[in-house]
C-alpha positions as semicolon CSV with decimal commas, in nm:
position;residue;x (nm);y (nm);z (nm)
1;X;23,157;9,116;10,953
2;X;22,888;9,004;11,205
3;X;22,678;8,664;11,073
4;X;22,335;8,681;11,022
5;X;22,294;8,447;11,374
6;X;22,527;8,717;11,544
7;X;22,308;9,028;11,373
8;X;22,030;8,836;11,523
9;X;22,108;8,774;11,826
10;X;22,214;9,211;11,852
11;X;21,882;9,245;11,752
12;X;21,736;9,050;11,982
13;X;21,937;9,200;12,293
14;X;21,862;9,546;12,211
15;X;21,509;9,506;12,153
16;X;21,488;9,317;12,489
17;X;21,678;9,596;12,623
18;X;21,470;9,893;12,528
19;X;21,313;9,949;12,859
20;X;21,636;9,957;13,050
21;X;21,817;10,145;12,842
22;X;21,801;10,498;12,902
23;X;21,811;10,435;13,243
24;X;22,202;10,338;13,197
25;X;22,312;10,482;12,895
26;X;22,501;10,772;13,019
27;X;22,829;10,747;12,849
28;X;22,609;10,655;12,543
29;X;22,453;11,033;12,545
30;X;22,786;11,177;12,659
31;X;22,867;11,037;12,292
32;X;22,544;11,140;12,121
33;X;22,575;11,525;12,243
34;X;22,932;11,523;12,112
35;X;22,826;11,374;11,753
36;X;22,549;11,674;11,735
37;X;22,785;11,935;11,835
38;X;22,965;11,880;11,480
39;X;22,657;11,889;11,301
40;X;22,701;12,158;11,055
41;X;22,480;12,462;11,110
42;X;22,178;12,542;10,908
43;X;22,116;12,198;10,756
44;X;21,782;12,141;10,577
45;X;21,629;11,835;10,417
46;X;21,591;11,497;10,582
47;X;21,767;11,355;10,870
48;X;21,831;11,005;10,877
49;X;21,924;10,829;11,220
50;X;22,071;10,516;11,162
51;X;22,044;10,285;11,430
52;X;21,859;10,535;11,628
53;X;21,753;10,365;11,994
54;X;21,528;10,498;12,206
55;X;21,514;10,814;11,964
56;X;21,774;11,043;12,205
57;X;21,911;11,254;11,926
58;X;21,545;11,318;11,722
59;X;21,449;11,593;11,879
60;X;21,801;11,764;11,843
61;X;21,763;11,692;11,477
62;X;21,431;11,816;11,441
63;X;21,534;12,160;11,569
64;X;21,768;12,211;11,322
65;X;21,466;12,224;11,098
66;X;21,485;11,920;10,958
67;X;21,239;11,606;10,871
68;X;21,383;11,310;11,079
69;X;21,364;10,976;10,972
70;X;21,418;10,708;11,301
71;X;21,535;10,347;11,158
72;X;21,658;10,103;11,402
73;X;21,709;9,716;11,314
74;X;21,578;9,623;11,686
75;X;21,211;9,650;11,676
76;X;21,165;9,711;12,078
77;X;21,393;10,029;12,050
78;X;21,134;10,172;11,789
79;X;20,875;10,044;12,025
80;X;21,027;10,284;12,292
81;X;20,967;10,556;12,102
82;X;20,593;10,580;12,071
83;X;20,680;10,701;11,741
84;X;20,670;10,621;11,417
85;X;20,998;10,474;11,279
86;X;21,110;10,214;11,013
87;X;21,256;9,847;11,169
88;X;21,562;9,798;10,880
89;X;21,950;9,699;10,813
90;X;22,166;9,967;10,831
91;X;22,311;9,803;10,586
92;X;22,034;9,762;10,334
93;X;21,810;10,110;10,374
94;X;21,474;10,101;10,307
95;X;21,512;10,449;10,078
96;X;21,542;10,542;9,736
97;X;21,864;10,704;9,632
98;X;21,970;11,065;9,718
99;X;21,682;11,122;9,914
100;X;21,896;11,224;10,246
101;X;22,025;11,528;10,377
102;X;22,223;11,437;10,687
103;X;22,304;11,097;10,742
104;X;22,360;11,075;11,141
105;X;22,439;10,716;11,324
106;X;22,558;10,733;11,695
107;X;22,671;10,373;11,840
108;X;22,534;10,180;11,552
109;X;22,848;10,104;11,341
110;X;23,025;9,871;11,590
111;X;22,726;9,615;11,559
112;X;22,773;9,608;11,193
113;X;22,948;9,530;10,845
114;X;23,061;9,941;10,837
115;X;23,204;9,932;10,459
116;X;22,802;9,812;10,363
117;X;22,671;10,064;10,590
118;X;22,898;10,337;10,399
119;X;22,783;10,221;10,095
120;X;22,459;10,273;10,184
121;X;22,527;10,576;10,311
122;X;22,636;10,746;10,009
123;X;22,375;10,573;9,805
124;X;22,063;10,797;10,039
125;X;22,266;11,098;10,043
126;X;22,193;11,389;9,797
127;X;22,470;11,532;9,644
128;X;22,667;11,763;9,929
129;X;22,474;11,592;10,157
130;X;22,698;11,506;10,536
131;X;22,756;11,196;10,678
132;X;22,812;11,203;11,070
133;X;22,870;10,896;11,247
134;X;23,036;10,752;11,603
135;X;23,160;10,430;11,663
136;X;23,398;10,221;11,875
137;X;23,762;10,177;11,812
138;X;23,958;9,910;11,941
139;X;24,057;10,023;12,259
140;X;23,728;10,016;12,364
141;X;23,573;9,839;12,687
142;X;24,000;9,772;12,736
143;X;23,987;9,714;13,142
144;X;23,722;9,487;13,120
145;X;23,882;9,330;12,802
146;X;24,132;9,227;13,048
147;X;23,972;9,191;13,311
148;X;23,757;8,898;13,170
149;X;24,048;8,740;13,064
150;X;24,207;8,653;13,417
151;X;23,820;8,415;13,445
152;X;23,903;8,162;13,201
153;X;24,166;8,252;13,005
154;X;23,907;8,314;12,720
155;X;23,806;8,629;12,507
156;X;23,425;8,737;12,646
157;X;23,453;9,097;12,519
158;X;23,382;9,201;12,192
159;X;23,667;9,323;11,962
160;X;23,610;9,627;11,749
161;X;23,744;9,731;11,390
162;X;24,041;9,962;11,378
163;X;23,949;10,293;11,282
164;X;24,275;10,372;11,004
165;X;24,040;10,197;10,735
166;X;23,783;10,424;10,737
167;X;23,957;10,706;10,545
168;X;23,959;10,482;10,228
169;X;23,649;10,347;10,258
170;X;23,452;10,662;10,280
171;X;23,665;10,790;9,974
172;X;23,610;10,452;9,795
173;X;23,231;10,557;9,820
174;X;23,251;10,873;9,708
175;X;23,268;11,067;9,983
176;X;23,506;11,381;10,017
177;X;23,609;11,661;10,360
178;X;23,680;11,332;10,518
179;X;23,727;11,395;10,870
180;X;23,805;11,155;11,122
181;X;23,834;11,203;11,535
182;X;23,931;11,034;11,806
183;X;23,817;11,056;12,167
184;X;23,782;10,840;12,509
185;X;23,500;10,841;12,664
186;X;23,452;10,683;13,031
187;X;23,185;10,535;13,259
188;X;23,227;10,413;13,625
189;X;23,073;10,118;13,827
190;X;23,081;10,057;14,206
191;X;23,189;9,720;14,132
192;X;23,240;9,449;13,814
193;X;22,895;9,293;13,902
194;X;22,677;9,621;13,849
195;X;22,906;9,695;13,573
196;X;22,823;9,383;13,363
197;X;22,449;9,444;13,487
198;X;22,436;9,808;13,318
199;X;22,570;9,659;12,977
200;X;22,323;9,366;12,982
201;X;22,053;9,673;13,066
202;X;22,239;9,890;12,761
203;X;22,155;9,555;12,518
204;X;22,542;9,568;12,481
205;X;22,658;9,193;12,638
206;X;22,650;9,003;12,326
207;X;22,971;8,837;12,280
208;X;23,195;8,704;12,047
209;X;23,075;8,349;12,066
210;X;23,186;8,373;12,420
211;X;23,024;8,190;12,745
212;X;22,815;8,550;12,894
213;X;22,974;8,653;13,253
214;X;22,653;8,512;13,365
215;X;22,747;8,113;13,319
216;X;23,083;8,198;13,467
217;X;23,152;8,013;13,758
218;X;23,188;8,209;14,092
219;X;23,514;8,159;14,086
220;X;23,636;8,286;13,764
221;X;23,407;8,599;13,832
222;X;23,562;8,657;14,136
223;X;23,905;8,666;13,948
224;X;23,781;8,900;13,715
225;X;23,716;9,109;13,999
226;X;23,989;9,120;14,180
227;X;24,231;9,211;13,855
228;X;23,957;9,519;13,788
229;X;24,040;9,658;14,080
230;X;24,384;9,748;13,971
231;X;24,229;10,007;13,761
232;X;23,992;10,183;14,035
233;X;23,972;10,549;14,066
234;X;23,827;10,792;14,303
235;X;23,464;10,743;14,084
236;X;23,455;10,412;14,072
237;X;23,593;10,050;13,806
238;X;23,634;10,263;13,497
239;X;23,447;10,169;13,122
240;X;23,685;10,359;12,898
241;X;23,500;10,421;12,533
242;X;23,732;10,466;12,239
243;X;23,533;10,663;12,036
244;X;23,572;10,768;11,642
245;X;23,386;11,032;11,518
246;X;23,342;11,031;11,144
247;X;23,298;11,352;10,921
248;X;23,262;11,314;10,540
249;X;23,045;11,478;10,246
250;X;22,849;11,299;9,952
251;X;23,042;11,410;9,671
252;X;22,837;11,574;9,411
């Protein structure tokens, strides 16, 4: 469970990140598409995007004929938007109970405590109302996991919850046609420099109370380097994403 310093400091790199972000978030709407295409057909009602970005996957929503509601906790991602949208914690909504239709998060869970956010989930949801969400498993951002390692000896990537738990907690909630997916996703950099730069453009470098790459000496950066290489292919250093999609309906 992140601290309220570390839930800051998120904030504070995605909102700083707003303007960059589409620009390198490929993988990230690789992801997105993926979590619409198991939308169930002919929803009505509201949509809620939790932890919704730059706003990507609202007009996707909104063609399924449905009233979207964008909520973000980083204020410059709303800003992006040139839309209206509500600056709250995933994991304390801003909405009156059963009020929600679709409950859609794409890349939000990772950043957060996800048994609150489910929680709060089935609190906003009607009764039969779907919950659809993607976030990272462990085996996520592996390579340069590793990589980083071979600087300093010391962790500088972010470790992510393992994704058997979820089952219970959705269930614990009261949430039933629990379905749960895994998938890998991948990027590709040139080298580990532009990689690093694209995740400090994507808002996602905050560490685990890591030094950044950035105060690394030369050195240890150049040993991260060299050990990346190990895993180049044909497209490039490759950023694997271990993805979980989540499936599950508010039980009536």
């Amino acid at each position: 469970m992140p601290s309220p310093a570390e839930k800051r400091k998120i904030r504070q790199a995605f909102s700083r990140a707003a303007a960059s972000y589409d620009r390198v978030a490929r993988v990230q709407r690789r992801i997105c598409d993926a979590l619409l295409a198991r939308l169930e057909p002919g929803a009505s009602g509201i949509a809620l995007d939790a932890g919704c970005g730059t706003g990507y996957a609202l007009p996707a929503l909104a063609a399924r004929g449905q009233q979207c509601i964008a909520l973000d906790h980083a204020i410059g991602m709303l800003s992006a938007q040139h839309s209206a949208g509500m600056c709250a914690d995933i994991e304390q909504l801003p909405l009156r109970d059963a009020c929600v239709a679709q409950y859609f998060s794409s890349l939000a869970w990772q950043w957060i405590d996800a048994e609150a956010a489910i929680r709060e989930a089935a609190r906003v949801l009607r009764p039969g109302g779907h919950l659809a969400v993607a976030t990272l498993a462990p085996d996520s951002l592996a390579e340069l996991r590793q990589a980083m390692r071979q600087a300093d000896g010391r962790e500088h990537v972010r470790s992510f919850a393992a994704a058997e738990p979820y089952a219970a907690m959705l269930q614990a909630a009261g949430f039933s046609e629990i379905r749960i997916e895994r998938q890998v996703f991948q990027d590709h950099a040139d080298n580990l420099l532009s990689l690093l730069r694209d995740l400090k453009a994507l808002g996602a470098h905050t560490l685990d109370g890591a030094r950044s790459a950035g105060f690394l000496p030369r050195a240890a950066l150049q040993r991260a380097a060299a050990f990346y290489e190990q895993y180049r292919v044909e497209a490039g250093l490759p950023l694997s994403y271990d993805v979980v999609f989540l499936s599950a309906r508010r039980t009536s």
